[in-house]
Each structure stands twice: as structure tokens, then as C-alpha cells.
C-alpha positions in Angstrom: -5.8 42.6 16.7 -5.3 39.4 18.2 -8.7 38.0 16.5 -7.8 39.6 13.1 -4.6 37.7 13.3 -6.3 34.5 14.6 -8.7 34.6 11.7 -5.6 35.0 9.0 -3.8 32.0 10.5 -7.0 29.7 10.6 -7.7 30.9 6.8 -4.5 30.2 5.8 -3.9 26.4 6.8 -7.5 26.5 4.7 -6.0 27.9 1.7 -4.8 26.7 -1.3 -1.1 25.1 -1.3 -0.8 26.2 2.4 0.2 22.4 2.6 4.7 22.1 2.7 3.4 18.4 0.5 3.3 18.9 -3.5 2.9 15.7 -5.1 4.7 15.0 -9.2 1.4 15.8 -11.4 1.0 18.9 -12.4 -1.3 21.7 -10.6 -4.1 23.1 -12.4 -3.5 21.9 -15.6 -6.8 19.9 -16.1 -8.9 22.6 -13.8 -8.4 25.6 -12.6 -10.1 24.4 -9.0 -8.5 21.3 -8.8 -4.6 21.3 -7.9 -4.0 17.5 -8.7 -6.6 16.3 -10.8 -6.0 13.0 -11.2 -5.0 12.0 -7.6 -8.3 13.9 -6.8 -10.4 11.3 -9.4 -8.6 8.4 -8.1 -9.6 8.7 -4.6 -13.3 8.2 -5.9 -12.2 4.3 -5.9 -12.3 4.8 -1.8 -16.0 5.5 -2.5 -15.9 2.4 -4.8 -14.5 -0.3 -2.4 -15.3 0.4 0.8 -19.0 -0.1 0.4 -18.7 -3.3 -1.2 -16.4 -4.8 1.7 -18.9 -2.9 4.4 -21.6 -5.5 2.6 -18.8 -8.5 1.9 -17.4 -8.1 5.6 -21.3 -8.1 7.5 -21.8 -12.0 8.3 -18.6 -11.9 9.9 -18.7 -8.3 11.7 -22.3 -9.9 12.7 -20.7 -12.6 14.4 -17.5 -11.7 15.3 -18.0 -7.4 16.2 -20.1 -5.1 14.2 -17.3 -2.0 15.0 -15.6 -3.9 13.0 -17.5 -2.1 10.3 -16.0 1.1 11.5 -12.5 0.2 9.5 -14.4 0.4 5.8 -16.8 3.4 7.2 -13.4 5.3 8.0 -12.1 4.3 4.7 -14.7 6.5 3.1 -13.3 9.1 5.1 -10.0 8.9 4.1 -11.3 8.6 0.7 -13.4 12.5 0.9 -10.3 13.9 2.6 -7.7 12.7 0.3 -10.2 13.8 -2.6 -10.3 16.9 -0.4 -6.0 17.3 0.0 -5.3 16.8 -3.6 -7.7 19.4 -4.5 -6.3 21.8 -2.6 -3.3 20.8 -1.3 -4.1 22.5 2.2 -2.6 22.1 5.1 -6.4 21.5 7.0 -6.5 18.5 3.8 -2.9 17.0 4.7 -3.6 16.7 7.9 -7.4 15.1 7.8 -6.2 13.2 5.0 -3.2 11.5 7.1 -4.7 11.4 10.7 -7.8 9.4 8.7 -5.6 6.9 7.7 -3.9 6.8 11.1 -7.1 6.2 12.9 -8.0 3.6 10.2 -4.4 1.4 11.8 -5.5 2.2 14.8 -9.3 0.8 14.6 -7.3 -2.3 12.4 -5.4 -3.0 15.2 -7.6 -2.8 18.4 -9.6 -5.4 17.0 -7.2 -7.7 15.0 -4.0 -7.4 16.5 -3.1 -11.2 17.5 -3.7 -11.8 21.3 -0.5 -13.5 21.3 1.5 -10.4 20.9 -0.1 -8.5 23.4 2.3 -6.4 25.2 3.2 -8.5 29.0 1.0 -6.3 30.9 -2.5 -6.4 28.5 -4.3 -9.2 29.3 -7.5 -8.7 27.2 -8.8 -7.1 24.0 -10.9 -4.3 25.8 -7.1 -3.3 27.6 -5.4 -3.6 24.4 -7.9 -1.4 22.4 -7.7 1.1 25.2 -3.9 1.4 25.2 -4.2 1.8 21.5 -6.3 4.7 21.2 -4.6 6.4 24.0 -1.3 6.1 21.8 -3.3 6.8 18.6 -4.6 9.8 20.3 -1.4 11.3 21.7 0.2 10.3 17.9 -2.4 12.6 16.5 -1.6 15.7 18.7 1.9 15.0 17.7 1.9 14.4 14.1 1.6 18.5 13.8 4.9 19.1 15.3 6.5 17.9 11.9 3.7 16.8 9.3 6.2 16.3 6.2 7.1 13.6 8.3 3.8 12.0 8.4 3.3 10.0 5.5 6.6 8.1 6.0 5.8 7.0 9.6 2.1 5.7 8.6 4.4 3.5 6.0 6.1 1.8 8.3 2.8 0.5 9.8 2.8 -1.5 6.6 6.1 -3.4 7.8 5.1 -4.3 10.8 1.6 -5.3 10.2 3.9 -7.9 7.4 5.7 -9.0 10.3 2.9 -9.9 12.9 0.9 -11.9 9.6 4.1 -13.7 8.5 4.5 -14.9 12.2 0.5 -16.0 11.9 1.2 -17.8 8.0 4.3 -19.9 9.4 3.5 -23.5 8.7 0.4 -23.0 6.9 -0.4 -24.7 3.6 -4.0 -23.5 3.0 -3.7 -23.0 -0.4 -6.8 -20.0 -0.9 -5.2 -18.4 2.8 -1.3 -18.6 0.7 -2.9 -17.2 -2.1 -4.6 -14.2 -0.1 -1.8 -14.0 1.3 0.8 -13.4 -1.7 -1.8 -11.3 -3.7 -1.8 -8.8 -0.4 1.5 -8.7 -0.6 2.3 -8.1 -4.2 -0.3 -5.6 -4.3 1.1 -3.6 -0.8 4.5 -3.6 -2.6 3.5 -2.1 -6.0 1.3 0.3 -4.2 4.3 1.4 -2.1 6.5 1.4 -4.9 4.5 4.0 -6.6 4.4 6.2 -3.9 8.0 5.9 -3.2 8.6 6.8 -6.8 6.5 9.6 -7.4 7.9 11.3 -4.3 11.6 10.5 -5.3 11.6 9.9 -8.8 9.6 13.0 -9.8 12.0 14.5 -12.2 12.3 11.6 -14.1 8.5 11.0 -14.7 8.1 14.2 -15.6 10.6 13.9 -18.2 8.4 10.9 -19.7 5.4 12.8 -19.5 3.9 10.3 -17.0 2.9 12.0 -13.4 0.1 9.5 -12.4 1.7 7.4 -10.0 0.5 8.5 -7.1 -3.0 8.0 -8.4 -2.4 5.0 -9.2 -1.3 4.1 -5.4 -4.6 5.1 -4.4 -5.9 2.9 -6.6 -3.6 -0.3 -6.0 -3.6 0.6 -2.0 -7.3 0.1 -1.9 -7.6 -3.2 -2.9 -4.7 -3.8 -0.6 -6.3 -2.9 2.5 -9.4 -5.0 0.8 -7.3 -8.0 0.7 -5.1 -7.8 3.9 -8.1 -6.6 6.0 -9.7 -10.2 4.9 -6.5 -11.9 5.3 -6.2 -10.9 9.4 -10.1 -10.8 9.5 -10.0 -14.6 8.8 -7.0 -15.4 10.9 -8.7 -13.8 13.9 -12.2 -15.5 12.9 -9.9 -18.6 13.5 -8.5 -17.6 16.9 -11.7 -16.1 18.1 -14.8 -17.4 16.5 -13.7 -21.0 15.4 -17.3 -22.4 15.9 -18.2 -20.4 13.0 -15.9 -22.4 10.9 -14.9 -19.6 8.5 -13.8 -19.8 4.6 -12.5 -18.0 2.2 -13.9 -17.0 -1.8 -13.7 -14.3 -3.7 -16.8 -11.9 -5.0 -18.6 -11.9 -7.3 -17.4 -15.7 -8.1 -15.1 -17.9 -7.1 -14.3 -18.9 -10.5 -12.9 -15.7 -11.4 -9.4 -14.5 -11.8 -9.9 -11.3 -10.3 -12.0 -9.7 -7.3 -12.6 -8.8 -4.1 -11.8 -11.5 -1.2 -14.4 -12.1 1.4 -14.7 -14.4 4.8 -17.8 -17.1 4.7 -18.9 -18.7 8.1 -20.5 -22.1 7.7 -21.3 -22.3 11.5 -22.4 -19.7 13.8 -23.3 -18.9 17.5 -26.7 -21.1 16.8 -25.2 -24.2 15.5 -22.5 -23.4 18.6 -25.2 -23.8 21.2 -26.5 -26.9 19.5 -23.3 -28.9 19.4 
């Protein structure tokens, strides 16, 4: 009895709208296998990005850390199980989708946090990135005592990772680093303004037909990450690879209005050892 009743409760976190999270769009009305078809097809743009910054972020992971690369291979993660929670809206899908995301902060943070604002006791990067999966770990085992609350608490990661990079911007007047800067931003506040609407406002987006926004947070939170991961990528290139003399453009070109930010290094460990 015990195993038949082991076997119902694994199957049912599995099952379909076993998850206590229901976002505004509609279920099933585009498919009759896909709950929330739209927030499904926009987490394809995880599969979009994160590729393209995994090639954009390689001369400085090269020089800097390549598990750095580990923050845009874990995006793709987060993209399949988002695609995977929307589809089902599972409990299995909430939680992979959520904990990917948390593990994402915590890889962001073990090797970018500032060295400054180390904690007294943590006197180097290996101790810091130890204490941060320990807590990143013990997080995890305690996001399912009350997973509604999840999602809000991953948000408020966002604030304080504004906080440490406005303490790193203060006094500087790099024009292309301001400009990162306010574009990661701006795009971190529309994302989160979507999200906060289509979780609050519901009723009135459905009354105006329009039940999208959450997709379109995937899509604007994307290119966040894409443009705040470069912003802290460069102002630790700064702190701890400053032989390498890194730079800042935009891909494909410069010259465009639009795209996606990348670091360029006009010195490395070579021209180091020659000076």
C-alpha cells in the first residue's frame, strides 16, 4: 500500500495543473497539450540568447574563468524548464523552472560579486563561492516548504544585485558603461513590471483581451540578464583582469541602435608577461 501510495503522490506533482501557480493567459485555448501557449513559445528566446552570449562572453570567460560559461549554459536550462512549467503547469515544472533560476544568481554571484563586499570573515573568491552554494543549496531544500512564495523572493535578488552595481557606477562617466548601464535598468524594470502586472492585474487584461504579459517578461528579462551579466562582467574584468584592458561594443555592430552588449579585451595574459 505504501508504494501504491508513493507512486500516486510522485505522479501527481507530474501531472497537469498539480502546480498552486496559474498564470493570466488562458489554458488550452491554442492546444489542447499546451496549458499556456504563449508563455511556452516565448521561453524559445532562452534558446535564442543564451547561445549567442556563450559565443559573445568566450574571450573573456577565456581569460578571466571559463565557469563563467556555466551562467548562459544554465540559462538554457531555465529556458526548457520554463517551456516545460507553462506547458504543464506542474508542480515537478514550478519547481525546476524556479530553482534553475536560483542557481543561475547563485553561479552570477560566486563569480561576480564585488570583493569589496565580501562578508568580514571571506577573504577570497574560492571562500566566497563556497559559502554561496552552501546557502544556495540549503535555499533550495527550503523553497518547497512554501513554493507560491518562490517567485517573489528570486525578485528581490533583482534589488539587491541594483544596489551592489549602483555602489560600483558611483563617479563614473564612461559614457558606453552609463549607457549599459541605464539600458539594463530600463529593461529589468519593464520586465518586472509585466510580471507584477499579469500576476495582479489579471482581471483587467483579461477584460482587454490582452493576457500576454508574462510572455512578454520572458522575453524583455532575457535581454536583461544579457545586458546586466556584461555590465558586472566588465566591472569585474576591471577589478580582476585589468591587464586585459577590457571594452565595451555591441553585436553585431557598433553602429547599431539595437543589440546585444559584449566585453572586448585589447590586452591579455601574453602582452601581461611582456610589459
Amino acid at each position: 500500500m505504501g508504494a501504491v501510495y508513493s507512486s500516486e503522490k510522485i505522479a501527481q506533482v507530474f501531472s497537469y495543473e498539480s502546480s498552486d501557480v496559474d498564470w493570466c493567459e488562458d489554458n488550452y485555448r491554442h492546444s489542447e497539450n499546451v496549458a499556456e501557449y504563449f508563455n511556452t513559445m516565448s521561453s524559445l528566446i532562452f534558446f535564442i540568447i543564451s547561445p549567442i552570449m556563450l559565443y559573445l562572453f568566450h574571450p573573456y570567460a577565456k581569460e578571466r574563468n571559463l565557469a563563467i560559461h556555466s551562467v548562459w549554459i544554465m540559462m538554457i536550462f531555465v529556458g526548457i524548464f520554463s517551456a516545460y512549467f507553462h506547458m504543464t503547469l506542474s508542480f515537478v515544472g514550478q519547481m525546476l523552472d524556479e530553482l534553475s533560476i536560483l542557481w543561475v544568481l547563485a553561479l552570477g554571484y560566486s563569480m561576480w560579486f564585488p570583493r569589496k563586499f565580501f562578508p568580514f570573515f571571506i577573504k577570497d573568491r574560492y571562500r566566497f563561492s563556497s559559502f554561496i552554494m552552501v546557502a544556495t543549496v540549503i535555499t533550495t531544500v527550503s523553497s518547497f516548504v512554501k513554493p507560491t512564495a518562490n517567485a517573489y523572493a528570486l525578485n528581490f535578488f533583482g534589488l539587491h544585485i541594483l544596489y551592489v552595481v549602483i555602489q560600483e557606477m558611483r563617479g563614473c562617466t564612461d559614457q558606453k558603461l552609463l549607457r549599459l548601464f541605464k539600458l539594463s535598468v530600463a529593461l529589468w524594470v519593464l520586465a518586472i513590471s509585466c510580471w507584477i502586472s499579469d500576476r495582479f492585474g489579471c482581471s483587467f487584461w483579461q477584460r482587454l483581451g490582452f493576457c500576454y504579459l508574462h510572455g512578454i517578461w520572458h522575453i524583455l528579462i532575457v535581454i536583461a540578464v544579457a545586458y546586466a551579466t556584461t555590465l558586472v562582467a566588465y566591472l569585474d574584468a576591471n577589478h580582476e583582469i585589468p591587464y586585459s584592458l577590457p571594452g565595451l561594443q555591441f553585436w553585431p555592430s557598433d553602429k547599431w541602435p539595437v543589440g546585444l552588449p559584449q566585453i572586448v579585451l585589447k590586452g591579455t595574459t601574453k602582452t601581461q608577461k611582456r610589459c
